[in-house]
C-alpha positions as YAML, in Angstrom:
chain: A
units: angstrom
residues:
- id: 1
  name: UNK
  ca: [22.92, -34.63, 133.19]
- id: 2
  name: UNK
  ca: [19.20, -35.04, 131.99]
- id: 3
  name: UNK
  ca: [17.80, -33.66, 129.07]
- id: 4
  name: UNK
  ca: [17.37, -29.80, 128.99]
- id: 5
  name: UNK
  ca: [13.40, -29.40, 128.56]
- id: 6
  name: UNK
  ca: [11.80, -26.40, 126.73]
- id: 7
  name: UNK
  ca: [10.09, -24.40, 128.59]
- id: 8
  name: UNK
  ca: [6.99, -22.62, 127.57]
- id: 9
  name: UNK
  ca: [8.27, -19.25, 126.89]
- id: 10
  name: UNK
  ca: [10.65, -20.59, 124.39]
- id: 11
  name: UNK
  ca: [7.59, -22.74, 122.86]
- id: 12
  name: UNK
  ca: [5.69, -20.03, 122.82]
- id: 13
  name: UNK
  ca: [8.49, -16.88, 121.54]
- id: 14
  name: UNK
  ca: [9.05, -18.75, 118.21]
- id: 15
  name: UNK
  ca: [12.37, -20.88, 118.06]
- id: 16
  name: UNK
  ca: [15.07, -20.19, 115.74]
- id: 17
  name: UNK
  ca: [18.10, -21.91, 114.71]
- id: 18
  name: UNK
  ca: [20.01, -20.60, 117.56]
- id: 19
  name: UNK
  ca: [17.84, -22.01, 120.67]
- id: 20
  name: UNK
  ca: [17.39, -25.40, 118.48]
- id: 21
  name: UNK
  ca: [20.95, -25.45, 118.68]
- id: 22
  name: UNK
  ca: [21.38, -24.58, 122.49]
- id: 23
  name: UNK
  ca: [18.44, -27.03, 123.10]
- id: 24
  name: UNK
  ca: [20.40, -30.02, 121.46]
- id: 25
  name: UNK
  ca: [23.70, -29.17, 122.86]
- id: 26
  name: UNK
  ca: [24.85, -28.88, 118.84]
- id: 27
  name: UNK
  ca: [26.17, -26.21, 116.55]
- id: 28
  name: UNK
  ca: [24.01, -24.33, 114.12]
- id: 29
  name: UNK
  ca: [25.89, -25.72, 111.67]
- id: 30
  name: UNK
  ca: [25.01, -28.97, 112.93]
- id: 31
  name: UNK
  ca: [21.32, -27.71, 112.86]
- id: 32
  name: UNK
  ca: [21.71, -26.74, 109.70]
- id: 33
  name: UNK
  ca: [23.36, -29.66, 107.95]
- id: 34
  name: UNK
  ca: [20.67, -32.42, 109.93]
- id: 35
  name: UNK
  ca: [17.84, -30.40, 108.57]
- id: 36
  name: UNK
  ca: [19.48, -29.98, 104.62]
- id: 37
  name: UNK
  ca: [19.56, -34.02, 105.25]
- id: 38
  name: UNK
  ca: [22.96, -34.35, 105.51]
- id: 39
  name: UNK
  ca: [24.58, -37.80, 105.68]
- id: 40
  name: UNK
  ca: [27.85, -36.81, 107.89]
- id: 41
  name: UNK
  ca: [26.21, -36.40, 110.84]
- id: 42
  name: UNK
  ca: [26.19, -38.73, 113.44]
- id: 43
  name: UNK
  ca: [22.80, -40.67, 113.87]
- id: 44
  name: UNK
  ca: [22.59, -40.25, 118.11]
- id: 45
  name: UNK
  ca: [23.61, -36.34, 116.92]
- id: 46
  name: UNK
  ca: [20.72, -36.04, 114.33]
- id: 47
  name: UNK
  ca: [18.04, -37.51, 116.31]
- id: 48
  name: UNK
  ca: [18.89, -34.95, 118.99]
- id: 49
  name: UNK
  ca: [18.96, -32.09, 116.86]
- id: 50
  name: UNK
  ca: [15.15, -33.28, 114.94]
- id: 51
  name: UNK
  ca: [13.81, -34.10, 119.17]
- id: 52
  name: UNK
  ca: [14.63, -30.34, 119.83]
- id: 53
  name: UNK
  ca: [13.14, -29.13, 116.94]
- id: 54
  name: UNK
  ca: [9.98, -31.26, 117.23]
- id: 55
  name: UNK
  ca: [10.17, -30.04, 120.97]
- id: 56
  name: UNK
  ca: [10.45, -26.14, 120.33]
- id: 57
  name: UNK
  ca: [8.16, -25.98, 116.92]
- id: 58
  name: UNK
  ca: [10.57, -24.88, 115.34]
- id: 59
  name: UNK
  ca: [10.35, -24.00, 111.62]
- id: 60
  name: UNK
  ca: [12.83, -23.95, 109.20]
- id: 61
  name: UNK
  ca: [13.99, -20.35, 107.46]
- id: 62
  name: UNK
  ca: [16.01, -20.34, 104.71]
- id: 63
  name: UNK
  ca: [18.02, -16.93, 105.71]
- id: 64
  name: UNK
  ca: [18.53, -19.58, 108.57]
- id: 65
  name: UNK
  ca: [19.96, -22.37, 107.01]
- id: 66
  name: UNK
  ca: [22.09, -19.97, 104.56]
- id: 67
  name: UNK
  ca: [23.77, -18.34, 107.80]
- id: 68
  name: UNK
  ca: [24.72, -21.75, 108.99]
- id: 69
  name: UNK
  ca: [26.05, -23.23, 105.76]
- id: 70
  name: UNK
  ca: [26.84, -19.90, 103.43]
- id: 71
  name: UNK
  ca: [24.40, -20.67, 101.06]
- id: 72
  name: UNK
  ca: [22.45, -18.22, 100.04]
- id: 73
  name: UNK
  ca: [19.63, -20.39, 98.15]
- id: 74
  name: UNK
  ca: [19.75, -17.72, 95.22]
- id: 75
  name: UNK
  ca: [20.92, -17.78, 91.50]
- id: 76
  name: UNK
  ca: [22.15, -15.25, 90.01]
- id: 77
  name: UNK
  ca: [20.85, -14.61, 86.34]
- id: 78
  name: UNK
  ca: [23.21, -12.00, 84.08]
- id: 79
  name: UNK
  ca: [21.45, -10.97, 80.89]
- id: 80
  name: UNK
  ca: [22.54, -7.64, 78.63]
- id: 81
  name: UNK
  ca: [19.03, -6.11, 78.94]
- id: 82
  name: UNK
  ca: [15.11, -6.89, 79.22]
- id: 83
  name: UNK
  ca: [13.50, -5.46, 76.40]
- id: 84
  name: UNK
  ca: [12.07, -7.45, 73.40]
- id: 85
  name: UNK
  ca: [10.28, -10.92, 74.04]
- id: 86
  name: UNK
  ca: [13.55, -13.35, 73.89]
- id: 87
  name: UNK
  ca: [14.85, -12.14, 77.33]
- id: 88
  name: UNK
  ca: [11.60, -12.05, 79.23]
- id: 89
  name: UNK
  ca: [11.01, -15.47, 77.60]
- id: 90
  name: UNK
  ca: [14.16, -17.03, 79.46]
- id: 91
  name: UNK
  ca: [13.63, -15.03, 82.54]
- id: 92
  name: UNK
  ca: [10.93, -16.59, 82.92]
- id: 93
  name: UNK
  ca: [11.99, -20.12, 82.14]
- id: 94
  name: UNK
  ca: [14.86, -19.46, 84.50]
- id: 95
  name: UNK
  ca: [13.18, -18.25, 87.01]
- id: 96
  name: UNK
  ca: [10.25, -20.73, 87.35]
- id: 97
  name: UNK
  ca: [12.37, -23.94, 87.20]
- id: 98
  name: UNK
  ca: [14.15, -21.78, 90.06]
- id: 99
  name: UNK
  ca: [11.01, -21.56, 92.31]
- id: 100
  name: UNK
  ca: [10.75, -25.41, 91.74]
- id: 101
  name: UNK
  ca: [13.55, -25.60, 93.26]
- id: 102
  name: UNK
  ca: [13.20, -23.19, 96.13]
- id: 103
  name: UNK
  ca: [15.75, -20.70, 94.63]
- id: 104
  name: UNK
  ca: [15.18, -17.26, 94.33]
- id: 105
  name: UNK
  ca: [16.64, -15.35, 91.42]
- id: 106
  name: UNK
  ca: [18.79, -12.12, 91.75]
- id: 107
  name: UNK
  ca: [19.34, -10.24, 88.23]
- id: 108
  name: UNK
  ca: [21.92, -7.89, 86.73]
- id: 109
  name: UNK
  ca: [21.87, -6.21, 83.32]
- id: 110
  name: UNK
  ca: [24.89, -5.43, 81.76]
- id: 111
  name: UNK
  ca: [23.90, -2.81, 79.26]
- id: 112
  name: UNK
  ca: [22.63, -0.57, 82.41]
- id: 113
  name: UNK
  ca: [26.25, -1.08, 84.38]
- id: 114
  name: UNK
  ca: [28.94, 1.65, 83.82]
- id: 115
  name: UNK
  ca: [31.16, -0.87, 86.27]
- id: 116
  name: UNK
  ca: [30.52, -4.43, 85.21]
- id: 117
  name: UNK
  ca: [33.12, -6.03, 87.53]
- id: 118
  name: UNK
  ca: [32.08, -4.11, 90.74]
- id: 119
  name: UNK
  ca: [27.98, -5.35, 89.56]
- id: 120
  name: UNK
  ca: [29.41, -8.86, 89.44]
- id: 121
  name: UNK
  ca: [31.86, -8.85, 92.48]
- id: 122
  name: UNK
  ca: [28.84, -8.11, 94.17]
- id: 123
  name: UNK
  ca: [26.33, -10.82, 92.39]
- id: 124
  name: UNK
  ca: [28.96, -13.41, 93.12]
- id: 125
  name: UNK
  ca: [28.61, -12.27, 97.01]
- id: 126
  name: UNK
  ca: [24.45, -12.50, 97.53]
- id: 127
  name: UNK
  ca: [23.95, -16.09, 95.33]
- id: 128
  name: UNK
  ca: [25.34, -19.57, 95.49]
- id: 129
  name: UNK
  ca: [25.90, -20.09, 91.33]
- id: 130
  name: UNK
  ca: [24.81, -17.61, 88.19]
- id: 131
  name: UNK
  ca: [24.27, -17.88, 84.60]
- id: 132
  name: UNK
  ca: [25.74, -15.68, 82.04]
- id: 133
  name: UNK
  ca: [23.85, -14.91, 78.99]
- id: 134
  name: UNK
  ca: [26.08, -15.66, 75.92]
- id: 135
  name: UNK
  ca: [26.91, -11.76, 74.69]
- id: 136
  name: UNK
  ca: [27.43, -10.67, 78.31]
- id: 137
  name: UNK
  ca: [29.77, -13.51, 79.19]
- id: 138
  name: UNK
  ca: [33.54, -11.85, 78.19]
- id: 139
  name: UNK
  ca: [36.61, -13.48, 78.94]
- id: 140
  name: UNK
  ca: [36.51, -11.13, 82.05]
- id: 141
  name: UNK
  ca: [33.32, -11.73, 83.72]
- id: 142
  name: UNK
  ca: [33.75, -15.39, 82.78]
- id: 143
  name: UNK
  ca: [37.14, -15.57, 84.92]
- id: 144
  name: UNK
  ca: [35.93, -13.51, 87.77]
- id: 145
  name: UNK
  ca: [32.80, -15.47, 88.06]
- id: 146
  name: UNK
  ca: [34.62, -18.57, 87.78]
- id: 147
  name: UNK
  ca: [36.95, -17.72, 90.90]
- id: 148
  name: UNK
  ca: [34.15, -17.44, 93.05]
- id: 149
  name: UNK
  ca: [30.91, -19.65, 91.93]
- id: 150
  name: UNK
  ca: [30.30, -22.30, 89.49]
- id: 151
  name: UNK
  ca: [29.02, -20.42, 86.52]
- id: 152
  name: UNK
  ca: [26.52, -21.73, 83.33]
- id: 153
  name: UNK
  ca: [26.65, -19.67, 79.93]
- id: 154
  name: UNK
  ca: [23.72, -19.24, 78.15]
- id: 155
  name: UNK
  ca: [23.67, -19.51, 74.32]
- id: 156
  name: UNK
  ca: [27.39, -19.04, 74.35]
- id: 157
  name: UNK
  ca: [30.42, -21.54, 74.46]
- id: 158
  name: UNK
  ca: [31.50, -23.56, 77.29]
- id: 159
  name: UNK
  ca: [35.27, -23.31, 78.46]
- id: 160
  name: UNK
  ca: [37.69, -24.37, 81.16]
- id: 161
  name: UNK
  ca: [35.52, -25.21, 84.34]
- id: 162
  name: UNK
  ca: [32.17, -23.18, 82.98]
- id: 163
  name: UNK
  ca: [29.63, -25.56, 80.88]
- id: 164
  name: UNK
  ca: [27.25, -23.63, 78.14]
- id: 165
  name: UNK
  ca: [23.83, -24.71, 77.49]
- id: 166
  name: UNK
  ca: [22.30, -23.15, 74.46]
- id: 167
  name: UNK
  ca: [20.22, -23.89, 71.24]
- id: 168
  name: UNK
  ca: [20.80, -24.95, 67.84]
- id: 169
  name: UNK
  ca: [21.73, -22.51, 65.52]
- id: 170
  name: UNK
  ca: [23.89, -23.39, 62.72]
- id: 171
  name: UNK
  ca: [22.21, -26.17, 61.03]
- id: 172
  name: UNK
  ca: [18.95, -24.42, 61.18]
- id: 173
  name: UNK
  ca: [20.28, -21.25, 60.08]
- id: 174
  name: UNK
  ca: [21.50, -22.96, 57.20]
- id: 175
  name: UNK
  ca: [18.05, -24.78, 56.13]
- id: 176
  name: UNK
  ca: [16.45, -21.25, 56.62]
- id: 177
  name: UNK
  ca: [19.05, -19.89, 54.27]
- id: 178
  name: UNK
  ca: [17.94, -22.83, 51.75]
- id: 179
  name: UNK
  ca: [14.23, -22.40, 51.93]
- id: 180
  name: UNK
  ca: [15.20, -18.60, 51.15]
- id: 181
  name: UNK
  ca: [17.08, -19.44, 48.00]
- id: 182
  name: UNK
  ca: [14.80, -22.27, 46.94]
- id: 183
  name: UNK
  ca: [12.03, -19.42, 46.08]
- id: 184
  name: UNK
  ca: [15.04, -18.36, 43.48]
- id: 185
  name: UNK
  ca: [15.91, -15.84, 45.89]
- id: 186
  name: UNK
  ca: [19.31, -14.44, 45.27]
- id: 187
  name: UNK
  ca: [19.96, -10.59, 46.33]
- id: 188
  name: UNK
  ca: [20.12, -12.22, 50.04]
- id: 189
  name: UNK
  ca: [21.26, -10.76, 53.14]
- id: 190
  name: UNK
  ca: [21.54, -11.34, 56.62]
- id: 191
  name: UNK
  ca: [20.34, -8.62, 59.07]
- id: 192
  name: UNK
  ca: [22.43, -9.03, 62.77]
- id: 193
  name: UNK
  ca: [25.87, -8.84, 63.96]
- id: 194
  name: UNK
  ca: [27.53, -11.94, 64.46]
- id: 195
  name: UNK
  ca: [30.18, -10.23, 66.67]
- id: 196
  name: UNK
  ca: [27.02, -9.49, 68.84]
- id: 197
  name: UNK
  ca: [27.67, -13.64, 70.49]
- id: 198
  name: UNK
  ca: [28.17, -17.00, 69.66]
- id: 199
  name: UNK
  ca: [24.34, -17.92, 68.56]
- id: 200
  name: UNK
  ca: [24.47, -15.07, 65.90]
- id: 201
  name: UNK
  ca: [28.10, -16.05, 64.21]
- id: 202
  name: UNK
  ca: [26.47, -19.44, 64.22]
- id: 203
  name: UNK
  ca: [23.47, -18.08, 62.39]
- id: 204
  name: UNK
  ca: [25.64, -16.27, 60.44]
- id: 205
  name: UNK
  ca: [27.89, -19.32, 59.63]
- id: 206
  name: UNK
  ca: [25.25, -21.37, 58.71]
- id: 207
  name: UNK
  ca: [23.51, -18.66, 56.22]
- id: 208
  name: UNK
  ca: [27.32, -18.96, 54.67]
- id: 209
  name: UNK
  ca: [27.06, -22.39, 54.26]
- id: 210
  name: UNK
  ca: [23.60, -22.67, 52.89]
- id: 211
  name: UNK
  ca: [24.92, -20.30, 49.81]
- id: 212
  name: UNK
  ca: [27.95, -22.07, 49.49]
- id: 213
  name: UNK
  ca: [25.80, -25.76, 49.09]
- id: 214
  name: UNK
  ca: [24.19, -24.46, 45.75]
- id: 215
  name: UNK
  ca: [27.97, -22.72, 44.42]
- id: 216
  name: UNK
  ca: [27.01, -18.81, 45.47]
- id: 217
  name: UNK
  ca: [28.88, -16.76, 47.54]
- id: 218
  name: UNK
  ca: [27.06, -15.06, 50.86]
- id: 219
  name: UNK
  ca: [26.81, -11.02, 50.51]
- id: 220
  name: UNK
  ca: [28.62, -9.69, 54.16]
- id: 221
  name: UNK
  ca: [26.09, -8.98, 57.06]
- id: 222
  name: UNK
  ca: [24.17, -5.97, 57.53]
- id: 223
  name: UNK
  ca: [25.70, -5.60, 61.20]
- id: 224
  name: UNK
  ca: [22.70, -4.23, 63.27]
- id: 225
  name: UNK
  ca: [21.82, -4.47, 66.81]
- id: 226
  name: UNK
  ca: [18.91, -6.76, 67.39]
- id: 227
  name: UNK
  ca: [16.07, -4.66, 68.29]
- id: 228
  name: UNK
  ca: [13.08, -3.00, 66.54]
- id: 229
  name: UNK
  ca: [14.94, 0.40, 65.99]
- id: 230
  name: UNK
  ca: [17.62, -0.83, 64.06]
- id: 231
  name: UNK
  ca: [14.56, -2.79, 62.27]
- id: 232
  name: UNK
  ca: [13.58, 0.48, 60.92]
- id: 233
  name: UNK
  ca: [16.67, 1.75, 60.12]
- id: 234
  name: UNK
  ca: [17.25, -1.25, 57.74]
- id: 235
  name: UNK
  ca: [13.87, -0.95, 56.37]
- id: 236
  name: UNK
  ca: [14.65, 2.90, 55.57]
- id: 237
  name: UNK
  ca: [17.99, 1.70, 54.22]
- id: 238
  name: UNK
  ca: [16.43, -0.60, 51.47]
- id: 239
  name: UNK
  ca: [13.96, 2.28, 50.64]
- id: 240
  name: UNK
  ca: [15.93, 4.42, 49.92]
- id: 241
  name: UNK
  ca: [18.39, 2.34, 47.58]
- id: 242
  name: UNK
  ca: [21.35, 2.00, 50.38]
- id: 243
  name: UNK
  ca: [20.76, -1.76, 50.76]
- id: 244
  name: UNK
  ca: [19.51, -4.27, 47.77]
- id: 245
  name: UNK
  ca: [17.87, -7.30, 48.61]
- id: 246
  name: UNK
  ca: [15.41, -9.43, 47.45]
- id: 247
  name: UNK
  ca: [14.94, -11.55, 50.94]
- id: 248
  name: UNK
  ca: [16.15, -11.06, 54.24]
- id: 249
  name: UNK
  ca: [17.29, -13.32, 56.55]
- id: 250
  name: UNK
  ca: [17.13, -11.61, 60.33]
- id: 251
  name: UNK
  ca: [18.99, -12.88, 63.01]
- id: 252
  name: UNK
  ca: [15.59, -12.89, 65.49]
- id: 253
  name: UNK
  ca: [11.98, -11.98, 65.31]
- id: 254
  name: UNK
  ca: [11.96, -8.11, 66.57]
- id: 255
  name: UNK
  ca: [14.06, -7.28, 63.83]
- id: 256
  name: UNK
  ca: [12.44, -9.20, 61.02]
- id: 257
  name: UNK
  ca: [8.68, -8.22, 62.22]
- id: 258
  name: UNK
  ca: [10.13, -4.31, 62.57]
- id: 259
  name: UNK
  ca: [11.47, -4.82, 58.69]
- id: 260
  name: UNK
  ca: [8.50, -6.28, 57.74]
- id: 261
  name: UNK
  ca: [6.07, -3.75, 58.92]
- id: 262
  name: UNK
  ca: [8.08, -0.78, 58.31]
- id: 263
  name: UNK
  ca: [8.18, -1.96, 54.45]
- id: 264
  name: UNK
  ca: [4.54, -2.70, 54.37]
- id: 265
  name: UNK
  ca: [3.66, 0.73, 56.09]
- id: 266
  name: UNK
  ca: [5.52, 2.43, 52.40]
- id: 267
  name: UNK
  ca: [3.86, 0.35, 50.11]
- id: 268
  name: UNK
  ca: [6.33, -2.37, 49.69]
- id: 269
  name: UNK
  ca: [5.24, -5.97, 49.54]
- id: 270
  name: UNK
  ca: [6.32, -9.22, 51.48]
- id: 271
  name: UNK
  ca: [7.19, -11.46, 50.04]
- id: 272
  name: UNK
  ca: [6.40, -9.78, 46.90]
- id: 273
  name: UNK
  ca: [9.24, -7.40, 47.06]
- id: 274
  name: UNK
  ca: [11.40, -8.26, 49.52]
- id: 275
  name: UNK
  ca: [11.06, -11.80, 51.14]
- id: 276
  name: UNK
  ca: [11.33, -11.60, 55.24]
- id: 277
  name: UNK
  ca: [12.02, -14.42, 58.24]
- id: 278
  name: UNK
  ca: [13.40, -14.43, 61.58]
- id: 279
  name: UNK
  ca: [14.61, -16.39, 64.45]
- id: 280
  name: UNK
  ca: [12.71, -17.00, 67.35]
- id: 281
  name: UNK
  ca: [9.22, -17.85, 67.04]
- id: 282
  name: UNK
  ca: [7.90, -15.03, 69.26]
- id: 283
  name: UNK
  ca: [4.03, -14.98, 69.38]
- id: 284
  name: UNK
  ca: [3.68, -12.38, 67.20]
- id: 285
  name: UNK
  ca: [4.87, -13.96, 64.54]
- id: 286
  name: UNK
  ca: [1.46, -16.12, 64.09]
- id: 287
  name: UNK
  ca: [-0.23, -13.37, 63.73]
- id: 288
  name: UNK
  ca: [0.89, -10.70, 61.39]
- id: 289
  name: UNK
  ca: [0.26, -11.23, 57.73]
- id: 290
  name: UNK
  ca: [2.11, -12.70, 56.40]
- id: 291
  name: UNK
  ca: [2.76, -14.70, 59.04]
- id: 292
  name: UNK
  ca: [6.76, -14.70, 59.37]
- id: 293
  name: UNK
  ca: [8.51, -17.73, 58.23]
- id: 294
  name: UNK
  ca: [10.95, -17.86, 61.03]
- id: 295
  name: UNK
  ca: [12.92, -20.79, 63.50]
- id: 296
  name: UNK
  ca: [11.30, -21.52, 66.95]
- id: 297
  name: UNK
  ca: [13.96, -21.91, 69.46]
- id: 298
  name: UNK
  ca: [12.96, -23.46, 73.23]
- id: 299
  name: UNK
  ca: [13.91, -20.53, 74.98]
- id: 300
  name: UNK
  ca: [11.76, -21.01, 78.35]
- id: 301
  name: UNK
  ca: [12.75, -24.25, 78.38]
- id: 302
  name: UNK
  ca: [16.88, -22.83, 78.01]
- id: 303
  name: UNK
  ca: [16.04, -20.80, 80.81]
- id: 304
  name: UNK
  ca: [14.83, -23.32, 82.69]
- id: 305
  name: UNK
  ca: [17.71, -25.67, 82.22]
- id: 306
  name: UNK
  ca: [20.09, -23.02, 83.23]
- id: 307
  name: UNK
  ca: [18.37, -23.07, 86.63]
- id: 308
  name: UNK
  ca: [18.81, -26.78, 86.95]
- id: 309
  name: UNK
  ca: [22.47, -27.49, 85.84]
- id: 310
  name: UNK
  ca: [23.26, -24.15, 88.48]
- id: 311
  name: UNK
  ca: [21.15, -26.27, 91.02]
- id: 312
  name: UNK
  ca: [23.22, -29.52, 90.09]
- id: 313
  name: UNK
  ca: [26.82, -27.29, 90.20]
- id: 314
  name: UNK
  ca: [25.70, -26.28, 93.50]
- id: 315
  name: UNK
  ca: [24.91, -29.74, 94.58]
- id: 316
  name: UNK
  ca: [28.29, -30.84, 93.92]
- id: 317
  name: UNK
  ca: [28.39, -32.38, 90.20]
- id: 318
  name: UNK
  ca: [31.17, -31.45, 88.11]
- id: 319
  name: UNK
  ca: [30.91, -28.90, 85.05]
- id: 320
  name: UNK
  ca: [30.40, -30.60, 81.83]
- id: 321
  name: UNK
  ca: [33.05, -30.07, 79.25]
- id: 322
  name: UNK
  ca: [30.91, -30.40, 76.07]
- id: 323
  name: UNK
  ca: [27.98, -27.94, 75.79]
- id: 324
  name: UNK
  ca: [24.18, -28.96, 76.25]
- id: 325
  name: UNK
  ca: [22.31, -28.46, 73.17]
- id: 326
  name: UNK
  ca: [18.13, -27.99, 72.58]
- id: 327
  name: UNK
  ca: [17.37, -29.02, 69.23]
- id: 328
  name: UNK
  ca: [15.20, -25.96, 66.76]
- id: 329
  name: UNK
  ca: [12.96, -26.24, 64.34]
- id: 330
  name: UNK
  ca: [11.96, -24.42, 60.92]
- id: 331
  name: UNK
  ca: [8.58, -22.86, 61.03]
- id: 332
  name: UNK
  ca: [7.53, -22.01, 57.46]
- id: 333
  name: UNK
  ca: [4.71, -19.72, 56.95]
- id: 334
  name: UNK
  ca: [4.48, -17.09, 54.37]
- id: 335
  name: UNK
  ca: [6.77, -14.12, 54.86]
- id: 336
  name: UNK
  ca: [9.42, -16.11, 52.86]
- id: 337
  name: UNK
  ca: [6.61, -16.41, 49.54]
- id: 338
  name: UNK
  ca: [5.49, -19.43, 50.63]
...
């Protein structure tokens, strides 16, 4: 039988997977896998399947190729909420290494789900691999996810078959701590929860160790969420005698900047009074005054490799066992009485 030729109607109509397919004699799945580059497909097979779509004009969609193969060419990104700078900093890490690599990005936010499981049964169904952020990732969502996708946890702690990437935290936290009680500090406390995820215990942990290094003990934490409200209720809290400190040691920015001006605003001094740093390095923090003394983490650049070990997973390479570390640095400015 001779070769089936195209006729100018179908040139003309716009081809699609389907009539590329019927044109070559060949599955879409065939289609599919010759155009993804595929190496299990017989050469006389492929170099029908790339004549018909030379022949036709055909162009490749992506809902297309994801019919053919299940893939969905998606991520899925879970984070507990997108308010404050740290969040929309790693969204947008994530999500431009993810146009790179011609993945679109679908979100969920836990704090806005009444049914978490149901938000990620469905997530699991529209994407092809998602990252967890650290605090949202329970033993629950971990497992489900697991089952279904290969899964990266963000700032948390890698386990059976899921791989973590996250940043440094304890051994910074700790030379933060230091600097602190190197001005002779010694009423100090640390603002944050570390119940609230992995990153915080670890800042917490490492505050601990600094005071243990010079023979103090560490006061407990003030256990606060980590947003500029509970800023001010701290702030109010040393003002009006609840709290004593001499420094504070907040577990990120929006906390430590909402301290910070919230003191200033009643006549309190920083460092004077009441030393202040954070964690972070948000923008702001250059340019308040004092500028906050604080540790710049490379969260775009977390984000971003998020997207790329989920691209990898995808691709077929196994999970890491040992988590992926970015290194952080001390910024010292003057918040802390430098």
């Amino acid at each position: 039988m001779g070769k089936q030729q195209a006729s100018p109607e179908a040139r003309s109509a716009g081809a699609t997977i389907y009539s590329v397919a019927e044109h070559a004699g060949v599955s879409i799945a065939t289609v599919s896998r010759v155009l993804q580059g595929a190496t299990v497909v017989a050469e006389t097979t492929k170099q029908k399947v790339l004549a018909a779509v030379e022949e036709l004009g055909y162009v490749p969609l992506g809902a297309a190729r994801s019919l053919a193969v299940r893939h969905h060419e998606a991520h899925g990104l879970v984070l507990p909420e997108l308010s404050g700078p740290y969040y929309a900093e790693l969204l947008m890490g994530f999500e431009a290494r993810a146009a790179e690599l011609a993945q679109s990005v679908v979100l969920v936010l836990t704090d806005s789900r009444t049914d978490l499981a149901a938000a990620v049964r469905q997530l699991a169904t529209r994407v092809d691999a998602i990252a967890v952020f650290g605090s949202a990732a329970s033993g629950d969502v971990v497992r489900l996810l697991r089952a279904k996708k290969p899964v990266v946890v963000i700032a948390g702690e890698a386990s059976d078959g899921v791989e973590a990437v996250s940043a440094e935290n304890l051994e910074s936290a700790r030379e933060l701590a230091g600097h602190l009680l190197g001005h002779g500090r010694r009423r100090v406390l640390f603002v944050g929860d570390p119940d609230s995820g992995p990153d915080i215990r670890d800042r917490y942990a490492g505050f601990v160790a600094a005071h243990r290094d010079r023979g103090l003990t560490a006061a407990e934490p003030v256990r606060v969420a980590l947003n500029e409200a509970d800023g001010l209720v701290v702030a109010r809290r040393l003002l009006n005698g609840e709290l004593e400190a001499d420094a504070l040691m907040c577990a990120n920015d929006e906390l430590a900047l909402s301290v910070m001006t919230s003191l200033q605003d009643a006549g309190r001094s920083v460092p004077g009074d009441v030393a202040v740093v954070g964690w972070d390095d948000v923008m702001t923090s250059r340019y308040v005054r004092p500028g906050l003394t604080t540790v710049r983490q490379p969260v775009h650049e977390l984000g971003a490799l998020a997207a790329t070990r989920l691209h990898e997973l995808v691709g077929g390479e196994a999970a890491r066992s040992d988590a992926r570390t970015l290194p952080t640095q001390l910024v010292v400015r003057s918040s802390c009485g430098c």
